[in-house]
N, CA, C and O atoms as a GROMACS GRO file, in nm:
protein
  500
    1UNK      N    1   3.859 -12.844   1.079
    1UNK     CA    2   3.970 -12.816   1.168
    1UNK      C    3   4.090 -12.768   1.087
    1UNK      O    4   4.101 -12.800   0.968
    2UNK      N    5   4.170 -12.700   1.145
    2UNK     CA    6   4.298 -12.590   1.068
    2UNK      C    7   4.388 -12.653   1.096
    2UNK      O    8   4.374 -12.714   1.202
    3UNK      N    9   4.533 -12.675   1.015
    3UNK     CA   10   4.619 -12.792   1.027
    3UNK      C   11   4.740 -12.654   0.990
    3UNK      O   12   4.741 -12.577   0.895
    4UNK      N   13   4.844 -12.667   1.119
    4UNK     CA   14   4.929 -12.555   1.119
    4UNK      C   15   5.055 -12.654   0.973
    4UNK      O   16   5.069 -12.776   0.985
    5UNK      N   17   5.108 -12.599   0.886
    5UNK     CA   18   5.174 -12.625   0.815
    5UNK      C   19   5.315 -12.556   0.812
    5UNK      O   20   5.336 -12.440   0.776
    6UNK      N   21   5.443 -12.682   0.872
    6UNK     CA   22   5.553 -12.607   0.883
    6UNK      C   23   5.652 -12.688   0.805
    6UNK      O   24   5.618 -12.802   0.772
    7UNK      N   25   5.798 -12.632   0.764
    7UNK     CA   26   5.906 -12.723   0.720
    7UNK      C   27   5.985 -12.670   0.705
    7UNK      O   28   5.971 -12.566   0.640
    8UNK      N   29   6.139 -12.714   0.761
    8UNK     CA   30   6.251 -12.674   0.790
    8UNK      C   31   6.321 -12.611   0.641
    8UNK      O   32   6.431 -12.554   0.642
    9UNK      N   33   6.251 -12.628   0.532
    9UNK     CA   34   6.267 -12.580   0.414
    9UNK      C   35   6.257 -12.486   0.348
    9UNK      O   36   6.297 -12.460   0.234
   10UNK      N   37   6.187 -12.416   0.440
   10UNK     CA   38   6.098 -12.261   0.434
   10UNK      C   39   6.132 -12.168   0.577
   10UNK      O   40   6.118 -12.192   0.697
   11UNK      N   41   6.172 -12.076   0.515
   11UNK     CA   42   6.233 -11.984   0.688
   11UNK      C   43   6.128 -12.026   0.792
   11UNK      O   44   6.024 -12.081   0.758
   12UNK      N   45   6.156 -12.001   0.908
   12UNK     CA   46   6.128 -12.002   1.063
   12UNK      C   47   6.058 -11.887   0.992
   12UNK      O   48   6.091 -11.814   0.900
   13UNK      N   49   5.867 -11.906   1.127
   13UNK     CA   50   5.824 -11.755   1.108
   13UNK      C   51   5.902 -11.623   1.201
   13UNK      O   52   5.952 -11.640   1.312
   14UNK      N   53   5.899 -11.529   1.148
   14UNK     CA   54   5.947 -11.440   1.266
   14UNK      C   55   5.895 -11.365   1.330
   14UNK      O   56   5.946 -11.260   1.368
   15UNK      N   57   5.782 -11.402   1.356
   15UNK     CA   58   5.683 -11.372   1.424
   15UNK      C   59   5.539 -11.412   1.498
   15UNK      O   60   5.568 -11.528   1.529
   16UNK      N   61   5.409 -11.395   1.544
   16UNK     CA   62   5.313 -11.475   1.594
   16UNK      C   63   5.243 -11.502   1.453
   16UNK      O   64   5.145 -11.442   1.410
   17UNK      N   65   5.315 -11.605   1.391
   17UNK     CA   66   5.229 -11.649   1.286
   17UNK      C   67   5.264 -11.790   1.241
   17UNK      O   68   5.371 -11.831   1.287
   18UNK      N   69   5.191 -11.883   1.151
   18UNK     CA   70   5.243 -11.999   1.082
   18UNK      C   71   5.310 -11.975   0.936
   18UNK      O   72   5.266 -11.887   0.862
   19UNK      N   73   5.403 -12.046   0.905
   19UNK     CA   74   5.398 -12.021   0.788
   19UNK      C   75   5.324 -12.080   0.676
   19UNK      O   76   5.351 -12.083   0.556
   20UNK      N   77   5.209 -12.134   0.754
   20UNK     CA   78   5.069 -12.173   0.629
   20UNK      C   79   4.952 -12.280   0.703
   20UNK      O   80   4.985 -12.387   0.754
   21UNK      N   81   4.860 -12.247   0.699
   21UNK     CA   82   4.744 -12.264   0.724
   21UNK      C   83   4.634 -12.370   0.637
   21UNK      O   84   4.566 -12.327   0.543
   22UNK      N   85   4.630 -12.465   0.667
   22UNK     CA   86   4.505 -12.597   0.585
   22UNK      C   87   4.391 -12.555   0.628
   22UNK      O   88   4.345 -12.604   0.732
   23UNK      N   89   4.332 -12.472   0.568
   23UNK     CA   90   4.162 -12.518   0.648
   23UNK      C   91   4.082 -12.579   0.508
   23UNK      O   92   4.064 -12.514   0.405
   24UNK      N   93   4.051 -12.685   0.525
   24UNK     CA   94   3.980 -12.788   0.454
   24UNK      C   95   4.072 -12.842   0.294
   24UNK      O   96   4.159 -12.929   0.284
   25UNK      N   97   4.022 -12.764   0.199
   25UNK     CA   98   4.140 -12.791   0.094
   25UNK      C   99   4.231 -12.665   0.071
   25UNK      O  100   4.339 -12.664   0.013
   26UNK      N  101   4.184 -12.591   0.111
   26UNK     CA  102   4.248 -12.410   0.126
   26UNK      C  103   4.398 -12.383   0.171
   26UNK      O  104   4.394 -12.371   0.294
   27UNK      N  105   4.500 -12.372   0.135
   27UNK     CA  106   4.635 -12.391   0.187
   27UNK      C  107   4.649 -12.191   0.196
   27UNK      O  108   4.653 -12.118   0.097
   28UNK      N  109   4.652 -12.161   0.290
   28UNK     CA  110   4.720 -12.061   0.306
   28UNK      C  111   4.841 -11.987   0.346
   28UNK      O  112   4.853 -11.942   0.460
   29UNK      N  113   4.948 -11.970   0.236
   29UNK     CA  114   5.100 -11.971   0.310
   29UNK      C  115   5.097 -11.795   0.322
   29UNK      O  116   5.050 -11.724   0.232
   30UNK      N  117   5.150 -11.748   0.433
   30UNK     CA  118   5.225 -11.646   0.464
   30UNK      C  119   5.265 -11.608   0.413
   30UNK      O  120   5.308 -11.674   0.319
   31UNK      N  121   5.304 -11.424   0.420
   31UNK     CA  122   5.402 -11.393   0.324
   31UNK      C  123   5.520 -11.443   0.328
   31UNK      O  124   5.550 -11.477   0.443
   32UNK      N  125   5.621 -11.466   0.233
   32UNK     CA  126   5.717 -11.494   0.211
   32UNK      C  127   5.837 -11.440   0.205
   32UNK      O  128   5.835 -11.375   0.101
   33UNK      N  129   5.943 -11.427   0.254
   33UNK     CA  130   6.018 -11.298   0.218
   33UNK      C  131   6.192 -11.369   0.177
   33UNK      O  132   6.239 -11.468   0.232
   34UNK      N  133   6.246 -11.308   0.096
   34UNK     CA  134   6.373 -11.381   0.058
   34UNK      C  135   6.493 -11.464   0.186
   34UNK      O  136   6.611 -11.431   0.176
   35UNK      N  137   6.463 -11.540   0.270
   35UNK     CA  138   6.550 -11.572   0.355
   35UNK      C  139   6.547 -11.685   0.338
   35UNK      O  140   6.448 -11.758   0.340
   36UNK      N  141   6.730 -11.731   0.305
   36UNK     CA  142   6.763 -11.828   0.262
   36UNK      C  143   6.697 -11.981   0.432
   36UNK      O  144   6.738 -11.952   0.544
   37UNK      N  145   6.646 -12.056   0.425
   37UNK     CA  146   6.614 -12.152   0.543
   37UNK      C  147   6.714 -12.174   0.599
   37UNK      O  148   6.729 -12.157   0.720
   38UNK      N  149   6.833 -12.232   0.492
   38UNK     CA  150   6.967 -12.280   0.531
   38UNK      C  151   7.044 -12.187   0.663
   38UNK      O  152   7.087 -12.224   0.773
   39UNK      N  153   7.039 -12.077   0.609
   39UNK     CA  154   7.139 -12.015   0.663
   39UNK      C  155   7.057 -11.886   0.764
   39UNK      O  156   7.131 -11.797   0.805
   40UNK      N  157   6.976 -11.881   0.785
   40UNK     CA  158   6.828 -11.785   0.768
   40UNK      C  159   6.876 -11.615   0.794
   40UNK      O  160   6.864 -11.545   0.895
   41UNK      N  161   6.933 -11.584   0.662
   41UNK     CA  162   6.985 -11.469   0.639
   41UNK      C  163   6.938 -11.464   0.486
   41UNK      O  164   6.929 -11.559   0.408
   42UNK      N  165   6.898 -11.269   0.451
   42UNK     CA  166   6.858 -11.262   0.348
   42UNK      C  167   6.934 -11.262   0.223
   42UNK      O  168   7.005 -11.165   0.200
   43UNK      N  169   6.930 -11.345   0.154
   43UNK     CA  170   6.954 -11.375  -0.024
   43UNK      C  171   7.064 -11.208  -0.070
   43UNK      O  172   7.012 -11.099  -0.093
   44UNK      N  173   7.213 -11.233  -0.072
   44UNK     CA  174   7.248 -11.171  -0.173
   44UNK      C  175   7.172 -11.100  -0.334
   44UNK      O  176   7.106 -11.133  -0.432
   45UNK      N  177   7.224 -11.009  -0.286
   45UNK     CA  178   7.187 -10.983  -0.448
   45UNK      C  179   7.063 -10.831  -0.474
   45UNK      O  180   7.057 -10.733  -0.400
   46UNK      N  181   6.974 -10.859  -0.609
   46UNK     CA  182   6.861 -10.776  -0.596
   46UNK      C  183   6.711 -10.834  -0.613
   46UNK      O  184   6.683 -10.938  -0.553
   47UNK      N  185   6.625 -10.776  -0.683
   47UNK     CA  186   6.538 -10.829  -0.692
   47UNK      C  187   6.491 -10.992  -0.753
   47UNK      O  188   6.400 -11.073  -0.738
   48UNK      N  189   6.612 -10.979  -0.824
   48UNK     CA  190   6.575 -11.066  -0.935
   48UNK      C  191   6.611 -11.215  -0.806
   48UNK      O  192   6.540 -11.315  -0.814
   49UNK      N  193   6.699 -11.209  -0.723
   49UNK     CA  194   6.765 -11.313  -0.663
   49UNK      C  195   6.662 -11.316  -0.518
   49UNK      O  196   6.653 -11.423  -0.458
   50UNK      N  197   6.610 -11.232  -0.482
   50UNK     CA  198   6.542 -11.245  -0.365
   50UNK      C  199   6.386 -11.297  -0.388
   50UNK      O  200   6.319 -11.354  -0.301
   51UNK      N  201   6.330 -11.257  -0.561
   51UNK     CA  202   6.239 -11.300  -0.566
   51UNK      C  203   6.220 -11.440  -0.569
   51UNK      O  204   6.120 -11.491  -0.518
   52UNK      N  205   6.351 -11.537  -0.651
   52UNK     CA  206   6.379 -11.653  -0.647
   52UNK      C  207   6.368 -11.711  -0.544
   52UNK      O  208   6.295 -11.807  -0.517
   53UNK      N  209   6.456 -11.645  -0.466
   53UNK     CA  210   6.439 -11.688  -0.290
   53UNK      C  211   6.297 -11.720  -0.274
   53UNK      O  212   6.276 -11.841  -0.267
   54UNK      N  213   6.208 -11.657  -0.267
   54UNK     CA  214   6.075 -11.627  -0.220
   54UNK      C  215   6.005 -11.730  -0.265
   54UNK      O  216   5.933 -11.799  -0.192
   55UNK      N  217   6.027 -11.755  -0.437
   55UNK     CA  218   5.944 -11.882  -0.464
   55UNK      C  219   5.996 -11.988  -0.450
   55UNK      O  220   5.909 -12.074  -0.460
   56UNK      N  221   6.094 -12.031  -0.431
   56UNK     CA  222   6.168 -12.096  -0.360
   56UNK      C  223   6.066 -12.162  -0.220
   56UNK      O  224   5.998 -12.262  -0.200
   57UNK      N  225   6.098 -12.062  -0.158
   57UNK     CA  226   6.028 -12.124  -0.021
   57UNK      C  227   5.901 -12.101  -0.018
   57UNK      O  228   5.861 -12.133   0.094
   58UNK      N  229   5.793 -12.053  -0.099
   58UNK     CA  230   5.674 -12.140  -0.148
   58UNK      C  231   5.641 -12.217  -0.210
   58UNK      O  232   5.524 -12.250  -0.226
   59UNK      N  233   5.751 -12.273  -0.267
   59UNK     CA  234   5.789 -12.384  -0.315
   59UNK      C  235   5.788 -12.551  -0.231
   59UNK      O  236   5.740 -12.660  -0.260
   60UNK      N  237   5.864 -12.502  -0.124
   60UNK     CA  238   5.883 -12.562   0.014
   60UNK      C  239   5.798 -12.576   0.039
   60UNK      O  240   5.775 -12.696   0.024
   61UNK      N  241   5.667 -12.498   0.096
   61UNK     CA  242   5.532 -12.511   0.191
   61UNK      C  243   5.440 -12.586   0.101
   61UNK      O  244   5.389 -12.689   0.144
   62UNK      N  245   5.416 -12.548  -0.013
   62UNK     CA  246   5.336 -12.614  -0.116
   62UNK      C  247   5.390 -12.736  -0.097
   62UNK      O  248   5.324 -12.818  -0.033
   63UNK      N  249   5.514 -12.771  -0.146
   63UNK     CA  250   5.556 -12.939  -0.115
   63UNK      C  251   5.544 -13.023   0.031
   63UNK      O  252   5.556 -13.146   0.028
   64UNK      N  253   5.525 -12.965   0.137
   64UNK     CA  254   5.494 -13.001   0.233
   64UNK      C  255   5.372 -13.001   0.306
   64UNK      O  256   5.353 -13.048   0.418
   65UNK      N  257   5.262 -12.924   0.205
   65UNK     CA  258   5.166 -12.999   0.251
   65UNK      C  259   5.079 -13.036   0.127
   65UNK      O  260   4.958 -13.015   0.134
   66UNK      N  261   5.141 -13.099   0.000
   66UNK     CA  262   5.063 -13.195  -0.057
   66UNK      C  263   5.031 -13.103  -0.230
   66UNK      O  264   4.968 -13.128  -0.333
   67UNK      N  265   5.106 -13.003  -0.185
   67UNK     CA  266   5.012 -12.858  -0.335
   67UNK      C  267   5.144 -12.851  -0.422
   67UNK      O  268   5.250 -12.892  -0.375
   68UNK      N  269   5.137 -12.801  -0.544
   68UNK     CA  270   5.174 -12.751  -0.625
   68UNK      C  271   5.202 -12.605  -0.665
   68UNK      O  272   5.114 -12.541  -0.608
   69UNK      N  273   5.279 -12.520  -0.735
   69UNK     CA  274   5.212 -12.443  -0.794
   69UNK      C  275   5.099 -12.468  -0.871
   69UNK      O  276   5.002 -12.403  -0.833
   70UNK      N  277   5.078 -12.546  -0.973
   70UNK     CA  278   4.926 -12.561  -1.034
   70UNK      C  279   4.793 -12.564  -0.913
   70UNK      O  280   4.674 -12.547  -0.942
   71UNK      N  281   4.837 -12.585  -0.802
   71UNK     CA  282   4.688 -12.528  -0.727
   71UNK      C  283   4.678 -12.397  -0.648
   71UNK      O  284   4.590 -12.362  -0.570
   72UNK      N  285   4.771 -12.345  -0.682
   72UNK     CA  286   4.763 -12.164  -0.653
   72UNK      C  287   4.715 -12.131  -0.716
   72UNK      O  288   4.730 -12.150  -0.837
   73UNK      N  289   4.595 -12.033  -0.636
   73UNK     CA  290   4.493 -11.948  -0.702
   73UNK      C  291   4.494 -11.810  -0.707
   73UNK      O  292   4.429 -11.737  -0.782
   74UNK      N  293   4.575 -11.781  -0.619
   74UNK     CA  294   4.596 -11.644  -0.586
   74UNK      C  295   4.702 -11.601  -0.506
   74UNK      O  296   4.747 -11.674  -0.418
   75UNK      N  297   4.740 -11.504  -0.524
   75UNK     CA  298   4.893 -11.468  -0.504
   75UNK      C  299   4.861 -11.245  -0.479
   75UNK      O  300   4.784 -11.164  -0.531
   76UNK      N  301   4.975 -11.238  -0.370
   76UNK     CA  302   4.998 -11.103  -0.321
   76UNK      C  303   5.125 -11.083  -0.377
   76UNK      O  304   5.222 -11.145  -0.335
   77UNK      N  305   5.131 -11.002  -0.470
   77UNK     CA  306   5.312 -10.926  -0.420
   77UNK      C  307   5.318 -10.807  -0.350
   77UNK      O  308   5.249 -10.709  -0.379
   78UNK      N  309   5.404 -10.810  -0.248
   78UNK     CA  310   5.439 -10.670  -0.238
   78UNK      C  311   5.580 -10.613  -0.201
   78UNK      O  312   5.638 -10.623  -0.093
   79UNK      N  313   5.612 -10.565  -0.291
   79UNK     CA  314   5.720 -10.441  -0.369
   79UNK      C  315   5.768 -10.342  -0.277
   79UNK      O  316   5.682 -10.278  -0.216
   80UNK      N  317   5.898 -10.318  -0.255
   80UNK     CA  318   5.924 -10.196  -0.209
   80UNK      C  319   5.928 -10.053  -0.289
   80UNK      O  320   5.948  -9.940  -0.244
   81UNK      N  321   5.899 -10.099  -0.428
   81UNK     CA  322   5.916  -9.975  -0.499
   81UNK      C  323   5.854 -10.064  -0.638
   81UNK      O  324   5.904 -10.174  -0.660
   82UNK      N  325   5.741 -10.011  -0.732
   82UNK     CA  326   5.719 -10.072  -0.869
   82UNK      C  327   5.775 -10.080  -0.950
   82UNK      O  328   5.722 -10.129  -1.050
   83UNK      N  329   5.935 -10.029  -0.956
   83UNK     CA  330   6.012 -10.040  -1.001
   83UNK      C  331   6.089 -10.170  -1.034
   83UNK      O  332   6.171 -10.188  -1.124
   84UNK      N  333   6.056 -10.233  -0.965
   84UNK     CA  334   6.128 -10.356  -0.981
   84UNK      C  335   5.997 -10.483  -1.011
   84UNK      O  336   6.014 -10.604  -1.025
   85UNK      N  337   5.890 -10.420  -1.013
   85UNK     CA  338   5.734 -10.542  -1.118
   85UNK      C  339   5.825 -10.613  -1.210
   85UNK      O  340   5.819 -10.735  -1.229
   86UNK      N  341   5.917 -10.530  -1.270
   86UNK     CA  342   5.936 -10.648  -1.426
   86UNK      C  343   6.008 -10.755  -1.412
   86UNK      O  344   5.993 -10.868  -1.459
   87UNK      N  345   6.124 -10.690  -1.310
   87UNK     CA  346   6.220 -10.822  -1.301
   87UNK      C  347   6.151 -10.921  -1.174
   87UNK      O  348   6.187 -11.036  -1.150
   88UNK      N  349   6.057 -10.855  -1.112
   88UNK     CA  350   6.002 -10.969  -0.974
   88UNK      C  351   5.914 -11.033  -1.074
   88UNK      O  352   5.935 -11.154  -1.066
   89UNK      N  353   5.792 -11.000  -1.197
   89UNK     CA  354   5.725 -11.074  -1.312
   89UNK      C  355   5.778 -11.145  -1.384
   89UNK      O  356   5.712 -11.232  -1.441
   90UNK      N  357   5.923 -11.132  -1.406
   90UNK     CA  358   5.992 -11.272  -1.517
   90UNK      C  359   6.018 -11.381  -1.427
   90UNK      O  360   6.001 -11.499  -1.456
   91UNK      N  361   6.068 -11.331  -1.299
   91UNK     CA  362   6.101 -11.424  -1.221
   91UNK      C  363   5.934 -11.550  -1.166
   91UNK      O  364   5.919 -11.672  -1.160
   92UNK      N  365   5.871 -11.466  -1.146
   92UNK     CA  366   5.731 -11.506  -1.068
   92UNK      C  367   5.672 -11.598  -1.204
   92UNK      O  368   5.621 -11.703  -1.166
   93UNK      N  369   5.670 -11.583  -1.312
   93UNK     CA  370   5.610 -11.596  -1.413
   93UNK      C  371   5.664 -11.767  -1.472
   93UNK      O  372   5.601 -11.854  -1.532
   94UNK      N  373   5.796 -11.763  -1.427
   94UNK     CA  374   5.856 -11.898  -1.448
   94UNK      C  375   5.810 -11.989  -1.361
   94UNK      O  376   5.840 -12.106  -1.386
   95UNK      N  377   5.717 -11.960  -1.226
   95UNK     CA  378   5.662 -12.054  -1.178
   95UNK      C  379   5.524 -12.105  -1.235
   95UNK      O  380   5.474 -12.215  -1.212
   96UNK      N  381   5.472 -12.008  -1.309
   96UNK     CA  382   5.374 -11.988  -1.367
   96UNK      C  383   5.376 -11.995  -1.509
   96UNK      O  384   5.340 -11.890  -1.562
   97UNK      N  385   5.414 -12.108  -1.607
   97UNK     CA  386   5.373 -12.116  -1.709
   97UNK      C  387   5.265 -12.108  -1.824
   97UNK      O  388   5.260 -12.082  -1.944
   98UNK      N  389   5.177 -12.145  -1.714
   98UNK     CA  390   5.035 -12.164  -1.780
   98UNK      C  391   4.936 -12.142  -1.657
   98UNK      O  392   4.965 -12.150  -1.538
   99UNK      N  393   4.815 -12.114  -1.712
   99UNK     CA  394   4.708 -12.106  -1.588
   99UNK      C  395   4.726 -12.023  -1.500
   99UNK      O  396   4.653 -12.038  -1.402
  100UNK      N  397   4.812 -11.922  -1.495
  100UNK     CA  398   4.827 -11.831  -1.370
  100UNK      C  399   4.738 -11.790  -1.286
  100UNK      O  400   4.639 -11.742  -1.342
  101UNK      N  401   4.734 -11.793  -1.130
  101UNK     CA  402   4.642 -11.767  -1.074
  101UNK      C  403   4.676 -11.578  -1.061
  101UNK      O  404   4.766 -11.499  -1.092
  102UNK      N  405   4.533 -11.575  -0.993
  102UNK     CA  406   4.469 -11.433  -1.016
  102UNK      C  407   4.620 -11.395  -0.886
  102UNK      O  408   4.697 -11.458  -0.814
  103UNK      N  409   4.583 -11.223  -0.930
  103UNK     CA  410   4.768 -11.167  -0.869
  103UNK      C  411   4.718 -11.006  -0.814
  103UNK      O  412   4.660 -10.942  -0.902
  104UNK      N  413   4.730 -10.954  -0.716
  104UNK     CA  414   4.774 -10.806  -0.749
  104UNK      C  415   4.931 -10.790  -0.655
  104UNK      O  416   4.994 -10.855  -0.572
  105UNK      N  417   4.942 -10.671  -0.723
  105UNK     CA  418   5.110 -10.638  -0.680
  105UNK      C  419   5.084 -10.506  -0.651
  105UNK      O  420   5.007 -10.447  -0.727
  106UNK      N  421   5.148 -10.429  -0.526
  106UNK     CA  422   5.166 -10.326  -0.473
  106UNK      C  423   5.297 -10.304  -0.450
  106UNK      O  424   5.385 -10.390  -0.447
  107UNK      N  425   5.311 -10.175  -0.434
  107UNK     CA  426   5.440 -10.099  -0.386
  107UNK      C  427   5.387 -10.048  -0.219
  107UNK      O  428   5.299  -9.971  -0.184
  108UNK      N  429   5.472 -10.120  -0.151
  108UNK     CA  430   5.440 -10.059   0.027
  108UNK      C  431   5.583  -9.979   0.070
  108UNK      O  432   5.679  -9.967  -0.006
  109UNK      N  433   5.578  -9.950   0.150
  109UNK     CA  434   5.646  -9.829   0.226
  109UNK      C  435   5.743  -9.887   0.247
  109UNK      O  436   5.848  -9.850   0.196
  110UNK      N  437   5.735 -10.040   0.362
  110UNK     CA  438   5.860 -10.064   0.411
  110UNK      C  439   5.804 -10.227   0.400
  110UNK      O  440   5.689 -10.264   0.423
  111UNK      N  441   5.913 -10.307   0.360
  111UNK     CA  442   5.902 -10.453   0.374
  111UNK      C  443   6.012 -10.525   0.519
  111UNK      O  444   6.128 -10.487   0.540
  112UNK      N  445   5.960 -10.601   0.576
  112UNK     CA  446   5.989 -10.636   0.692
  112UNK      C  447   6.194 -10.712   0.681
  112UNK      O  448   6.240 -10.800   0.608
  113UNK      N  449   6.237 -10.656   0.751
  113UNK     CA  450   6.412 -10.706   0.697
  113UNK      C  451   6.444 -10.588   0.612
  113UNK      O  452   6.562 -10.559   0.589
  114UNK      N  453   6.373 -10.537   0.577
  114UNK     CA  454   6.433 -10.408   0.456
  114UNK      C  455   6.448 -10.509   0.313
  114UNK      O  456   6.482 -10.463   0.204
  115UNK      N  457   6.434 -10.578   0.324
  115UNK     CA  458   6.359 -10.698   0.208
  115UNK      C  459   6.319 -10.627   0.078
  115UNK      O  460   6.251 -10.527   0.094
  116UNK      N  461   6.351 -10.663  -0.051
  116UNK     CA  462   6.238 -10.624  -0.189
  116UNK      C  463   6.125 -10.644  -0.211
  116UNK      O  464   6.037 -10.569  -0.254
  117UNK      N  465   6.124 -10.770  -0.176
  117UNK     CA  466   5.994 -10.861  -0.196
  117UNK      C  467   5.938 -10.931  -0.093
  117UNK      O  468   5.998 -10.995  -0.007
  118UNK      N  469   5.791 -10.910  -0.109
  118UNK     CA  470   5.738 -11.060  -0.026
  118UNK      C  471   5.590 -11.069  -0.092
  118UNK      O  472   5.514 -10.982  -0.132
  119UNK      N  473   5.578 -11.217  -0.086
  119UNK     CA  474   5.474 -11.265  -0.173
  119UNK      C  475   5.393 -11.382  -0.090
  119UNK      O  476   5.428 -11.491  -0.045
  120UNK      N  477   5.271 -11.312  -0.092
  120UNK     CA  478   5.162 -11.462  -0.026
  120UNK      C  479   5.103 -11.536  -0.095
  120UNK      O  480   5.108 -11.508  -0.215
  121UNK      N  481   5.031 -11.650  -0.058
  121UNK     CA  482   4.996 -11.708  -0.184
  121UNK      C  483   4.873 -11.821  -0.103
  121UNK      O  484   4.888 -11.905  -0.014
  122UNK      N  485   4.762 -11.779  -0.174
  122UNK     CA  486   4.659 -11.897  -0.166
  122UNK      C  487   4.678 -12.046  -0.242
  122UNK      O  488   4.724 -12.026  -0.354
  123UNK      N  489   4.663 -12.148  -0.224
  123UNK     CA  490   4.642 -12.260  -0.279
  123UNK      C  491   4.517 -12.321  -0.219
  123UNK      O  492   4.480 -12.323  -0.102
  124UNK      N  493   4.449 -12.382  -0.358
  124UNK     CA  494   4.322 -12.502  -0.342
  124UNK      C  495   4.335 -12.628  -0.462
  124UNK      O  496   4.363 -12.631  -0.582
  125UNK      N  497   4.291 -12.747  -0.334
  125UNK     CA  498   4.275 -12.861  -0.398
  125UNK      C  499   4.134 -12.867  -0.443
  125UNK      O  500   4.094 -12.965  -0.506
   0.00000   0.00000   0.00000
């Protein structure tokens, strides 16, 4: 059975979706996109501050239902332009010290909010 995973810590979805999904040990969070929970408006700044945002509030979902980063296995970025991989990779990378789970990163057309970033992310126990 699938266990909807929510917390006031992590934006409202804005749309027909959860923002993360339990099926068995499998945590599946949504993309993520820089909006502060608090205030639920997007993060001043550029990449470097929106990507923060982002892990930030997978930060949130992971802590609310029981995960870590160390049990992320896999991870989406996607980029409004590849131009900005290096500074969204220093940032992403500090969650990721060691063991990094598997990653690809794209450049898409348009990110939802007019947003830099948004990043999904598998976790397993």
């Amino acid at each position: 059975m699938n266990k909807v995973i929510n917390t006031d810590k992590a934006p409202k979805a804005i749309g027909p979706y959860s923002q993360a999904i339990l099926a068995g040990n499998t945590l599946y969070i949504s993309g993520q996109i820089p909006i502060n929970p608090e205030t639920g408006k997007i993060v001043d700044g550029g990449i470097t501050e929106q990507t923060e945002q982002v892990m930030k509030n997978i930060k949130a979902i992971l802590d609310e239902a029981g995960y870590t980063f160390a049990d992320v296995v896999k991870s989406t970025c996607l980029l409004s332009t590849m131009d900005n991989f290096g500074a969204m990779n220093e940032v992403y990378g500090r969650y990721y010290p060691q063991n990094s789970p598997a990653r690809a990163a794209y450049a898409v057309q348009k990110l939802p909010m007019g947003v830099l970033v948004e990043i999904e992310t598998i976790a397993v126990k």
